[in-house]
KOLVEX-268693 format. One line per 5 residues: their letters; for each residue x, y, z of N, C-alpha, C. Coordinates in steps of 0.1 Angstrom, whole numbers, plus 5000, padded with zeros to 4 digits. Example, Ala and Ser with C-alpha at 12.3 -4.5 7.8 and 13.67 -1.06 7.14 Angstrom:
2
as	5132 4943 5078 5123 4955 5078 5132 4967 5078  5128 4978 5071 5137 4989 5071 5129 5000 5079
***
This chain:
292
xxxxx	7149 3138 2609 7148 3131 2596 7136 3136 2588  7125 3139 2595 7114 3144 2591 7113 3161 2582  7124 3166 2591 7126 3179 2588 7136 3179 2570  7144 3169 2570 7152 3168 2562 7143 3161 2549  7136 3154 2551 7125 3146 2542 7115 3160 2534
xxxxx	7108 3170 2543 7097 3183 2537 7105 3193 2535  7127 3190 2539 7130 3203 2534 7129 3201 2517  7134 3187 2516 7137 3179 2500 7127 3182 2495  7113 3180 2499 7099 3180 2489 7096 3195 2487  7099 3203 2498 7099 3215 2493 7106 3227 2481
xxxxx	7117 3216 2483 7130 3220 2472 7124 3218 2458  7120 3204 2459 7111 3200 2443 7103 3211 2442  7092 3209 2449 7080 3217 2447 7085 3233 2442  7096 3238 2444 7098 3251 2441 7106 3253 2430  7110 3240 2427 7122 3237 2411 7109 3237 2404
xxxxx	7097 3229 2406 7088 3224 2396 7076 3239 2391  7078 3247 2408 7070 3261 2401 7077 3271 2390  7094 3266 2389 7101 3276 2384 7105 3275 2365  7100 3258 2365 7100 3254 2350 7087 3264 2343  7096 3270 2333 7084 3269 2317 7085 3267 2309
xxxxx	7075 3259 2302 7071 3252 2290 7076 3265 2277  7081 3264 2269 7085 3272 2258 7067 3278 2257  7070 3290 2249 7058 3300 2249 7047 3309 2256  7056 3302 2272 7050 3316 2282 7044 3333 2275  7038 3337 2284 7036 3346 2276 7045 3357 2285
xxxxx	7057 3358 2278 7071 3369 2283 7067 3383 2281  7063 3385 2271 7061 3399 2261 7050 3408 2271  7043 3405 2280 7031 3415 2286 7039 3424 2291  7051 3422 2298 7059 3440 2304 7063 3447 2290  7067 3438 2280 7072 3452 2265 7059 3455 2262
xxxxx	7048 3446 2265 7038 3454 2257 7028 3467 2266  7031 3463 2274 7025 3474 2286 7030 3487 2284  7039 3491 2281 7046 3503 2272 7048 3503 2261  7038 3500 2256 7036 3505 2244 7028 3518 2245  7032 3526 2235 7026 3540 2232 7014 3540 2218
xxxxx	7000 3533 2226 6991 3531 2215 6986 3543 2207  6983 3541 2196 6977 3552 2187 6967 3560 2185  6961 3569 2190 6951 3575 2192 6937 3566 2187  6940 3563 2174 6931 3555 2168 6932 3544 2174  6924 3533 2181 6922 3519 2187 6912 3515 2176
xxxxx	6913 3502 2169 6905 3493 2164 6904 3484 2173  6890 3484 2176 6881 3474 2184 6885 3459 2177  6892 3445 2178 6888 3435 2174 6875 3431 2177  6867 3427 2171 6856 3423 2175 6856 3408 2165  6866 3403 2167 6862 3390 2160 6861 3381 2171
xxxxx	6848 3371 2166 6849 3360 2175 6860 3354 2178  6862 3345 2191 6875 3341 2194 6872 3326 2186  6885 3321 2180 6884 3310 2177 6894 3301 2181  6896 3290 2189 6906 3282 2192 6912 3275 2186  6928 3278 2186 6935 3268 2174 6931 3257 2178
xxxxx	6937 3249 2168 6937 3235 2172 6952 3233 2172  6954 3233 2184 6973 3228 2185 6974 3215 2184  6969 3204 2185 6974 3191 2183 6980 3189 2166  6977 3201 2161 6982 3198 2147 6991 3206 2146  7000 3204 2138 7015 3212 2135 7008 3222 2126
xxxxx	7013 3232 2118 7015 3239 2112 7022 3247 2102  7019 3249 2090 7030 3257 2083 7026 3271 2081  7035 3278 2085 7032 3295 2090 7044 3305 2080  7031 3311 2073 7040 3321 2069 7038 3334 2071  7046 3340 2079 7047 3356 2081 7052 3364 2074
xxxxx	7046 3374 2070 7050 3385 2065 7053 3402 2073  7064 3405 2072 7065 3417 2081 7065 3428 2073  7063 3439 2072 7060 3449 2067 7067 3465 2070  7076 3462 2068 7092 3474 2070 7090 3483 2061  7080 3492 2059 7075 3500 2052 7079 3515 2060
xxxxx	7084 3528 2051 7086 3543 2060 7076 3544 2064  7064 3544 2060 7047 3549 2070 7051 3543 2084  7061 3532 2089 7059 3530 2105 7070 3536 2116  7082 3537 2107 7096 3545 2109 7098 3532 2117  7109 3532 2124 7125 3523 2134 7117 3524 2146
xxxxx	7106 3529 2150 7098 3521 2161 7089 3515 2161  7081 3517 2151 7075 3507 2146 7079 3489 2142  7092 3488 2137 7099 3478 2134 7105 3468 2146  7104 3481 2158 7111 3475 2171 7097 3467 2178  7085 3478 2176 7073 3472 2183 7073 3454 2175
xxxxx	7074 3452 2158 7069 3440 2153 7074 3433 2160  7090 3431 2157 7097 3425 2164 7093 3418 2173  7090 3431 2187 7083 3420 2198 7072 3412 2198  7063 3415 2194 7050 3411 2187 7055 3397 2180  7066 3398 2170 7065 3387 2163 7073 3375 2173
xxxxx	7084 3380 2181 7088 3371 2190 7077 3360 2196  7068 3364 2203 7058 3361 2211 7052 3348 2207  7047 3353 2188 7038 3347 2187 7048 3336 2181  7059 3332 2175 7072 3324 2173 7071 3311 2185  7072 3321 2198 7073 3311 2210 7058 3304 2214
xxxxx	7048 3311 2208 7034 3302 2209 7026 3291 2198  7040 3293 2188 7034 3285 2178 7032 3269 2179  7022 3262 2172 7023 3243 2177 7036 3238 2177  7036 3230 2182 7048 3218 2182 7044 3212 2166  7063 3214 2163 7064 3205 2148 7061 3212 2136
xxxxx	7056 3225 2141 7055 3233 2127 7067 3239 2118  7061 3243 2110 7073 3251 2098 7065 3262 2095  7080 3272 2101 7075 3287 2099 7082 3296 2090  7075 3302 2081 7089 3312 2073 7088 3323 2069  7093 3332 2073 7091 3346 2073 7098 3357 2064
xxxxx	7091 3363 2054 7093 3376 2043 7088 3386 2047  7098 3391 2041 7096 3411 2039 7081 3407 2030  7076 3420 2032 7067 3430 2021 7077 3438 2010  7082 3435 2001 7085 3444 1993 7087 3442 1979  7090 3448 1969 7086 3444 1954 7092 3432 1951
xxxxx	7104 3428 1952 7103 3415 1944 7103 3402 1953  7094 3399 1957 7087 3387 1966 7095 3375 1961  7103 3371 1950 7111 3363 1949 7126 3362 1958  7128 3372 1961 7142 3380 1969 7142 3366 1984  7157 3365 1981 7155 3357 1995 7151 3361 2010
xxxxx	7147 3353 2017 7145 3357 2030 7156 3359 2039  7156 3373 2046 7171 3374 2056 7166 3363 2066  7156 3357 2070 7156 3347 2079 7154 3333 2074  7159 3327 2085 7160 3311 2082 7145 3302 2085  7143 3291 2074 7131 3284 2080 7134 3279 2096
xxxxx	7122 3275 2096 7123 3277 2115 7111 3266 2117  7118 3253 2123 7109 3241 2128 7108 3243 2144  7096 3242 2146 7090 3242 2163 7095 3227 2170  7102 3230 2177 7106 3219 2193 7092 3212 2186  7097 3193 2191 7086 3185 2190 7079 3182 2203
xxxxx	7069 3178 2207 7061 3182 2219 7069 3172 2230  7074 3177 2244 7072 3173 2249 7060 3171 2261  7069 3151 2262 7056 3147 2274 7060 3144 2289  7051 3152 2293 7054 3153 2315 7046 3140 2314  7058 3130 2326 7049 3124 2331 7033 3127 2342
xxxxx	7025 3119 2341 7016 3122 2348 7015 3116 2361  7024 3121 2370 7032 3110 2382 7031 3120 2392  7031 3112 2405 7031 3126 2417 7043 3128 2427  7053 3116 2416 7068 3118 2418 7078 3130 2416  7076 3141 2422 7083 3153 2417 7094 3151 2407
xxxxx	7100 3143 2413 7116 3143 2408 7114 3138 2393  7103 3131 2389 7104 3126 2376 7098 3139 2366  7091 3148 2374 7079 3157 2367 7096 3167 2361  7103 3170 2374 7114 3184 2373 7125 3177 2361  7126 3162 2365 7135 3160 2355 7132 3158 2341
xxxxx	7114 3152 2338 7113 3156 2323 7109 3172 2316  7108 3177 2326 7109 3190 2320 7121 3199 2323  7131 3192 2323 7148 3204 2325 7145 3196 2310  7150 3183 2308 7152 3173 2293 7141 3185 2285  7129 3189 2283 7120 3192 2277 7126 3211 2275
xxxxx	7132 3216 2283 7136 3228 2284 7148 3233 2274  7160 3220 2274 7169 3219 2270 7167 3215 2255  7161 3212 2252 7154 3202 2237 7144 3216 2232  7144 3228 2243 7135 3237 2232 7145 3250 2232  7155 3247 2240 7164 3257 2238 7171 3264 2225
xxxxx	7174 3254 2213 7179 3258 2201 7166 3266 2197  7157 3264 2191 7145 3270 2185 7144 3283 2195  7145 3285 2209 7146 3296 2211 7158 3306 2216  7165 3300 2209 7179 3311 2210 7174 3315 2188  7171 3306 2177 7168 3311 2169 7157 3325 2166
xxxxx	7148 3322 2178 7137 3332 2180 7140 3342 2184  7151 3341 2193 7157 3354 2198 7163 3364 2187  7173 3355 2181 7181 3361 2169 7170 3365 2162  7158 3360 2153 7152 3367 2140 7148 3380 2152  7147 3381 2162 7135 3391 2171 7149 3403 2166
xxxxx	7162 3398 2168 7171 3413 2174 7179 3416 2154  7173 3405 2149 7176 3412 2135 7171 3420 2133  7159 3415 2133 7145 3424 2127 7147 3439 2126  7149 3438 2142 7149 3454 2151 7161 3463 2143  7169 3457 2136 7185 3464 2134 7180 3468 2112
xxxxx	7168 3459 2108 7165 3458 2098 7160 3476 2094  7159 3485 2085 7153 3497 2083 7142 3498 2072  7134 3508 2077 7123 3508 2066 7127 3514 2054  7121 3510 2047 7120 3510 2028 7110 3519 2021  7111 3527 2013 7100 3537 2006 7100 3526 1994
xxxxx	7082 3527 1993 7076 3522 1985 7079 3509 1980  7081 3501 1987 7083 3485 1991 7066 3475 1993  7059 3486 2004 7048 3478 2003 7040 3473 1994  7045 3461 1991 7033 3456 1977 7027 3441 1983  7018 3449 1991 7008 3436 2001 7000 3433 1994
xxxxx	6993 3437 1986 6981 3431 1977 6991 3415 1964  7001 3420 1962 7012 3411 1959 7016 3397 1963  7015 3400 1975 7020 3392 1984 7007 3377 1992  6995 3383 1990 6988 3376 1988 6986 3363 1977  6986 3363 1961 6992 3352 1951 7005 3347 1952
xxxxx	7018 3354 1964 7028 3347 1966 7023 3337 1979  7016 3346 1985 7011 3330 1998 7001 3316 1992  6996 3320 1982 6991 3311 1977 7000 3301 1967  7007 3307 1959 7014 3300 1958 7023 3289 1969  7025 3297 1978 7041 3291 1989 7029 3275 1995
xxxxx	7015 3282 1999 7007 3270 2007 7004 3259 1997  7000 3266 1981 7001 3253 1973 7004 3244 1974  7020 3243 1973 7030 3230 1973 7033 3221 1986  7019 3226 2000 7024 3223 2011 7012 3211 2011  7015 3200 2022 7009 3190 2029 6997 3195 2037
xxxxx	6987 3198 2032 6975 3199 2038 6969 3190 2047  6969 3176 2045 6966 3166 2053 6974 3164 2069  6990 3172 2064 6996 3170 2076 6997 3181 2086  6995 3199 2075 6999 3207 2083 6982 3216 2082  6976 3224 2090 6972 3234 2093 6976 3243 2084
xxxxx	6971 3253 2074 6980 3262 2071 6979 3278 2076  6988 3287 2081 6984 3302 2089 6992 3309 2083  6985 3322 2078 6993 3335 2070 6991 3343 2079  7003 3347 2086 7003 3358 2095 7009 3380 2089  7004 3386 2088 7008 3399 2085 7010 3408 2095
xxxxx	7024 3412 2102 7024 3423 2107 7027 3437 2099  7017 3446 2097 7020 3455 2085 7001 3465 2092  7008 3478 2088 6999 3488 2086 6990 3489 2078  6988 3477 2068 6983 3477 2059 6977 3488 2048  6991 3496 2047 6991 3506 2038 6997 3504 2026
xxxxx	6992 3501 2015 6996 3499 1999 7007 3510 1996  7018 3506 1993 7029 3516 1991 7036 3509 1976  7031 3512 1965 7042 3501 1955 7041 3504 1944  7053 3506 1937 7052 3515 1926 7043 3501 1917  7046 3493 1913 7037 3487 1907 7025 3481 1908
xxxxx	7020 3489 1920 7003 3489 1919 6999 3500 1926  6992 3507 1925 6987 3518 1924 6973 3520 1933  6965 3509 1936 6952 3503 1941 6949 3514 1955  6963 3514 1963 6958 3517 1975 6975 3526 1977  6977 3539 1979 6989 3545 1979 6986 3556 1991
xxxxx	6992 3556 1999 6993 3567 2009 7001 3576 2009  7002 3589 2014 7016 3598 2018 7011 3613 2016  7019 3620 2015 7017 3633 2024 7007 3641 2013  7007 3638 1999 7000 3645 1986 6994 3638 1988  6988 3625 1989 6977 3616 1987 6974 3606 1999
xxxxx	6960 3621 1998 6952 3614 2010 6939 3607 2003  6938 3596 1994 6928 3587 1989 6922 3582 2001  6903 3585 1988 6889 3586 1993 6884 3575 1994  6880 3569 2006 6872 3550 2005 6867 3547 1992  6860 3556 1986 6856 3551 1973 6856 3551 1966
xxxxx	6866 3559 1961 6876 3558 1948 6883 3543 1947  6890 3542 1962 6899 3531 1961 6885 3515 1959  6879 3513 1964 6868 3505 1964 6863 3505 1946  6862 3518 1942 6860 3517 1929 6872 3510 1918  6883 3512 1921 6896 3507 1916 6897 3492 1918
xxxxx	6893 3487 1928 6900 3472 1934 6887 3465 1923  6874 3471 1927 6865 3463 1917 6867 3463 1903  6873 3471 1896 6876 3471 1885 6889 3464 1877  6903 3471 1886 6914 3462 1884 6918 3455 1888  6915 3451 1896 6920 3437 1907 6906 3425 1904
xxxxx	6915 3415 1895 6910 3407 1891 6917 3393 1891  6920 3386 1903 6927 3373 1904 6921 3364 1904  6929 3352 1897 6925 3339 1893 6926 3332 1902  6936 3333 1915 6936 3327 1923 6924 3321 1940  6923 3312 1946 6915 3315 1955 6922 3313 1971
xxxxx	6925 3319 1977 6932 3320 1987 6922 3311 2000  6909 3311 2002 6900 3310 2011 6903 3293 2009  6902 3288 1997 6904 3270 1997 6911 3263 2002  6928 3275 2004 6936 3266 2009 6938 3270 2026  6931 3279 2029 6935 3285 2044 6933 3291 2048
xxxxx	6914 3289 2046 6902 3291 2051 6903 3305 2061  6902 3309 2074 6898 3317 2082 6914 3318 2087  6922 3308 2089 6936 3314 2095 6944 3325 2089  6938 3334 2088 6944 3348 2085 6943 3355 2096  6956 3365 2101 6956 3374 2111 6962 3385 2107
xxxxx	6963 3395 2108 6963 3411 2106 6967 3414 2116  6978 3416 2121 6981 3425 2129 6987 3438 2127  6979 3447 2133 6982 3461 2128 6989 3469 2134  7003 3475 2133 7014 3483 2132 7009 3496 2132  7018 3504 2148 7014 3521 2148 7016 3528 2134
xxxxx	7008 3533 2123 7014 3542 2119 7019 3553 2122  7029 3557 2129 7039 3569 2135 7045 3579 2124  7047 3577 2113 7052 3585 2104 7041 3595 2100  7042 3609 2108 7034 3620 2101 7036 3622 2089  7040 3623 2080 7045 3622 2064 7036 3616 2054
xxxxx	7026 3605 2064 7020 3598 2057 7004 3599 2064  6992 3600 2055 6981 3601 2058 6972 3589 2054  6964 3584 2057 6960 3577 2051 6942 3573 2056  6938 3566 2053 6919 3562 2057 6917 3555 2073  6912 3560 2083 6910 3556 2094 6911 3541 2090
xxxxx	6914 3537 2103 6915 3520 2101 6900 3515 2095  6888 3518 2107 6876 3511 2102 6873 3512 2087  6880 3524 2079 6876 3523 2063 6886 3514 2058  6896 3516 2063 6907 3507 2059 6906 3493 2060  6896 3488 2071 6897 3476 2068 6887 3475 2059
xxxxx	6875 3479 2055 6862 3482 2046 6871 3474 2032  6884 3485 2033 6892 3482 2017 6896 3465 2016  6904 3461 2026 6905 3451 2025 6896 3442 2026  6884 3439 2033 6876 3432 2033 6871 3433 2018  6871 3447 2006 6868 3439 1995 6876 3433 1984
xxxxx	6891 3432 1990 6902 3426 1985 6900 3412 1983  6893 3412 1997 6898 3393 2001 6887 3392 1997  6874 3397 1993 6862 3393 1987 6868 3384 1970  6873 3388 1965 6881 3388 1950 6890 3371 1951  6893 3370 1967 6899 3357 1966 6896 3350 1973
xxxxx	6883 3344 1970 6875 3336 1975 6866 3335 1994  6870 3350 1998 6861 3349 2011 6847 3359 2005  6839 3355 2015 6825 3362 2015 6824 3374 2027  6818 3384 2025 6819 3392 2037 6818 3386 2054  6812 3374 2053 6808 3365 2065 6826 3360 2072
xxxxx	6826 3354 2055 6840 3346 2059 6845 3359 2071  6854 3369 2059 6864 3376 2065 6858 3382 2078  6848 3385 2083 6844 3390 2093 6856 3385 2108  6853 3371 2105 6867 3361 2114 6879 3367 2111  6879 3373 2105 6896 3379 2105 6898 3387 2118
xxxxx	6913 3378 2120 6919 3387 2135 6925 3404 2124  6914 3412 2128 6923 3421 2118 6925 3436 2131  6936 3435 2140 6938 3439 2156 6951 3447 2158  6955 3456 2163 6966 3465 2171 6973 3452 2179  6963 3445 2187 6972 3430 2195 6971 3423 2188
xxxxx	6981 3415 2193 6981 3400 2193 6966 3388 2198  6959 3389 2182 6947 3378 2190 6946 3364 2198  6938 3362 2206 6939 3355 2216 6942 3339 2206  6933 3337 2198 6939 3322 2190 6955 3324 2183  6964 3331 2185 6974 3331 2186 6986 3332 2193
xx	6975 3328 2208 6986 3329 2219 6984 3313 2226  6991 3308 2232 6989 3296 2239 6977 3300 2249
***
């Protein structure tokens, strides 16, 4: 009887190691092969911890630009899967292209996060395995969705001169505008090389005739780039950068460390101070306040 009693508790104990909570971190074998870029940018931003007890409204932007080519698009992908499955309970997430007309609908659908479930705190196995199969099943839809945007993505092709990311910034401010601040967190997520590619702005252009000088372009942003908007009031420090292999030889462009130089005096123009942006996850990975 005895034997038949610790084979049962053993059975639990090995159902209960086998549950996971939506947002494991799956992606470390794709990212282990990855083929990084000669150039490594150091993050050196402080770590900052979300605050998950609050929901969030998340807007990502992906950046299917020629400078990355069809493997580059495959790397976002996984990258963006990851961070989809690590996002808070209850949020609303929605995700655009980078490309000229930022009004254009989205090929993906808004996307609400599973609402939290709760394990009992009991040292009854059977109740622990059975609120987490219920909790497993109840986050199943959201991640068969995650799956889908991941293997769209991947099938999606890059675009010449579509990058209009300086653009896309007065559309995030607009989108967070009209949102519940009191209820939601707000996070602007960018996976993109952050290479300005757009016929209708000119500020920052890359490719094989134009290889622009840090200070030309620094000279240009201070002069014509002049927004009314303040991006820092509505969503403070939750900006992350995630930065995309540039793989396309065809295109040349300013080592990252100047490259980020440019952007940091972008986002100076909409309301951050060199201090602020310093906090920017601006990284090759996925930063740690974006992973469970």
């Amino acid at each position: 009887m005895k034997q038949i009693f610790f084979a049962i508790l053993l059975y639990n104990f090995a159902l209960l190691s086998n549950c996971n909570l939506i947002g494991t971190n799956q992606s470390n074998n794709n990212q282990g092969g990855e083929n990084k870029s000669p150039e490594i940018l150091v993050n050196d931003t402080p770590y900052k911890p979300r605050n998950s007890d609050k929901p969030e409204q998340v807007l990502i932007y992906c950046d299917l630009t020629t400078s990355i080519k069809q493997n580059g698009i495959i790397k976002i992908s996984e990258k963006l899967r990851q961070v989809l499955l690590d996002l808070p309970r209850d949020s609303v997430v929605n995700i655009r292209l980078v490309e000229k007309n930022l009004l254009s609908d989205s090929p993906f659908p808004e996307m609400l996060t599973p609402t939290r479930c709760e394990i009992p705190d009991t040292e009854i196995l059977f109740k622990k395995v059975t609120a987490q199969k219920k909790c497993d099943e109840k986050n199943a839809p959201y991640v068969k969705t995650v799956e889908e945007v991941s293997s769209k993505l991947k099938t999606l092709k890059p675009q010449e001169d579509i990058s209009c990311i300086i653009d896309t910034l007065e559309s995030a401010n607009d989108f967070f505008r009209g949102k519940d601040k009191e209820k939601y967190n707000f996070r602007l997520i960018y996976f993109s090389d952050m290479i300005e590619q757009c016929n209708t702005n000119s500020i920052f252009i890359c490719g094989s005739k134009n290889q622009p000088k840090k200070a030309d372009i620094l000279a240009k942003i201070e002069k014509s780039f002049n927004p009314t908007y303040n991006l820092n009031s509505l969503i403070g420090d939750n900006l992350s950068i995630i930065i995309t292999t540039n793989d396309n030889p065809n295109y040349r462009c300013l080592p990252l460390s100047e490259q980020k130089d440019v952007w940091v005096s972008v986002f100076n123009k909409i309301g951050y101070s060199n201090l602020d942006v310093s906090i920017f996850n601006y990284t090759q990975e996925i930063p740690e306040n974006l992973r469970k």
